[in-house]
Structures are given as structure tokens and as C-alpha cells.
C-alpha positions in Angstrom: 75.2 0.1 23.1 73.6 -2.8 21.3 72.8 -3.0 17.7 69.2 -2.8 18.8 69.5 0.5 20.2 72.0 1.9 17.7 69.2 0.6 15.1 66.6 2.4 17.4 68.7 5.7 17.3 69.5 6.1 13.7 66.1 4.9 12.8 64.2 7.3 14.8 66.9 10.6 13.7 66.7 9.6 10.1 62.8 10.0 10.5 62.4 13.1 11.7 65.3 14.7 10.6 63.5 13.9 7.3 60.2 14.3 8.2 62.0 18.0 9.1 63.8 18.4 5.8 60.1 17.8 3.9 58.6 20.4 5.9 60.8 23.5 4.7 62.3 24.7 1.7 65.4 23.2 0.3 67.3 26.2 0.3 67.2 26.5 3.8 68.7 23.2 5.3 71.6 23.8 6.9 73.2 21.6 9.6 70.1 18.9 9.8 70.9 18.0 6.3 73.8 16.5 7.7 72.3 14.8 10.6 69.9 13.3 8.1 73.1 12.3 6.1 74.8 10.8 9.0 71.8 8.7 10.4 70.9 7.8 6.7 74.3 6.7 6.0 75.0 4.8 8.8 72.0 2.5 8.6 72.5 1.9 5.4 76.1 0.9 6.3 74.8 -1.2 9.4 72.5 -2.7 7.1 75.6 -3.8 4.1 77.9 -4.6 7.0 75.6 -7.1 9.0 72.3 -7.6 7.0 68.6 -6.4 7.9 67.6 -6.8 11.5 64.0 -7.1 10.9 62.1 -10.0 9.8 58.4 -10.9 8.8 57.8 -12.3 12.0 55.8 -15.8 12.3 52.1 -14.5 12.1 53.0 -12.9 8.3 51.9 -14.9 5.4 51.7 -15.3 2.0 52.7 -13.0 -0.5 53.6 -10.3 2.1 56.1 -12.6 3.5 57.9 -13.0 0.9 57.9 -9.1 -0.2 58.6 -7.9 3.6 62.5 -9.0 2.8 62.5 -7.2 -0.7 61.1 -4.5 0.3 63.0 -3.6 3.6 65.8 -3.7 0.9 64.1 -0.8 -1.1 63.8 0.9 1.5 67.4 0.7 2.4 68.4 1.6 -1.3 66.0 4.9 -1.5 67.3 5.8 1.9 71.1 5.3 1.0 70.4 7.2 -2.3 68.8 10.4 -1.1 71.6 10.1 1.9 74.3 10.5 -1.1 72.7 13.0 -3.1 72.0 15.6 -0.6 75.3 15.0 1.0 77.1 15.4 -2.4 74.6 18.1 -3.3 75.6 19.7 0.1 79.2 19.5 -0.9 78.1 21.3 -4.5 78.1 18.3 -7.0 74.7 17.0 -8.0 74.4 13.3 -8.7 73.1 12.5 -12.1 69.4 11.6 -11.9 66.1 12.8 -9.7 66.9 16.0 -7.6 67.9 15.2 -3.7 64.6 16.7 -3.1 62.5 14.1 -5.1 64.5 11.5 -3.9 63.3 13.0 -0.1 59.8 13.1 -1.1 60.1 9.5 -2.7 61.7 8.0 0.9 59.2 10.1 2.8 56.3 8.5 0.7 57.3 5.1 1.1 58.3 6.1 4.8 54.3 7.0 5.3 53.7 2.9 3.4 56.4 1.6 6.1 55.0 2.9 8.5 51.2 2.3 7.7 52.7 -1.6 7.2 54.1 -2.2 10.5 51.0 -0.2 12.1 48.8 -2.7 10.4 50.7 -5.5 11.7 50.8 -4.2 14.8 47.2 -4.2 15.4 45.4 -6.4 12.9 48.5 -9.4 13.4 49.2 -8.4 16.9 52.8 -9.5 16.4 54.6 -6.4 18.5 56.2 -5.1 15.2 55.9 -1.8 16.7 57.7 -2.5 19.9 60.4 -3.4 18.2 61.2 -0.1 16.9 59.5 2.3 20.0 61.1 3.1 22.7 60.5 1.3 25.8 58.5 3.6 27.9 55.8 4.1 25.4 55.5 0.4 25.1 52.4 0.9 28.1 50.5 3.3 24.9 51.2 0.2 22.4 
């Protein structure tokens, strides 16, 4: 499997294993907590071990070119945090600071800007930055 795909996979689990978590009450997340941990983790781990795998791209300019780096990096952080808290919160010890559910609803918040981004770039730059991250047969709806 190549980094692309394992990106692709643990990408795609984080986000709806989260977009799952958001949707029901905190008391009541069992096992998917822990696939949301996993997928989390491991990106975030991809990420330290061999850097980002995304890029601006060519057609990106100005000031957003030079936040698209920084901010992939947020998102990285805020996912690798809420990742550690619910897991330790799972395993009974809270982590000082914001709740493991505020830090969900922070990384789903700026989940809904990532994703607005790369939309946007998609269509108004038309630079393919959602084909990167789709799979292939719903490249044709792209």
C-alpha cells in the first residue's frame, strides 16, 4: 500500500469516525472512539515521521500560500490533541485543559474550513486538490 493510499485511508476514517463521534452524546462512544484514536494517531505519526504530503500546489498565491503550510500543521496539532485526550480520557485520566469533547468540536470546526478550503480550490483554482484526497471512482463526479 502506498503512502498515498494509507493517507487516503486514515484521512477518510478519521473524518467520519469524527463526524460520528459529533453526532451522539459523549457518553455513549464506545469502540469508534478508538477507531477515531487510531486513524487520528497514526496520521499524526505519518505526518512527524515523514512530513505533510500536501502542498499549495502551483495555481495558490499570495498570502494563502504561505498559510496553506502553517496551517496543514494546525490541523495536525488539533487532530493529535483531541486523538490523546479522548484516548487517555477512554483509559480514565483526563488531560489537563479543554474537555476531549471541545477539542472534537474545535477539529470538526476547522474540519468544515478544511474542507470548504480545498472545495474552493478545487473549483474556483481548478487545481484537482480534491482528487487528491477522493477516491478514484468518484473522480468522474469531480
Amino acid at each position: 500500500m502506498s503512502r498515498r493510499q494509507i493517507t487516503w485511508v486514515l484521512h477518510w476514517t478519521a473524518a467520519l469516525s469524527l463526524l460520528f463521534l459529533l453526532s451522539v452524546d459523549d457518553r455513549i462512544y464506545g469502540g469508534l472512539a478508538w477507531v477515531f484514536i487510531v486513524a487520528g494517531g497514526a496520521m499524526v505519526l505519518l505526518w512527524l515521521g515523514l512530513g505533510v504530503q500536501n502542498g499549495p500546489g502551483p495555481v495558490l498565491t499570495g498570502p494563502l500560500r504561505v498559510a496553506h503550510p502553517w496551517l496543514s500543521r494546525a490541523m495536525y496539532v488539533l487532530l493529535g490533541w483531541a486523538a490523546l485526550s479522548l484516548g487517555m480520557a477512554s483509559l480514565g485520566h483526563m488531560l489537563p485543559g479543554p474537555h476531549p469533547r471541545t477539542l472534537l468540536l474545535a477539529l470538526g470546526g476547522a474540519s468544515m474550513g478544511h474542507a470548504i478550503f480545498h472545495l474552493w480550490r478545487h473549483t474556483a483554482l481548478r487545481d484537482g486538490a480534491l482528487r487528491r484526497i477522493t477516491p478514484r471512482p468518484l473522480h468522474r463526479y469531480l
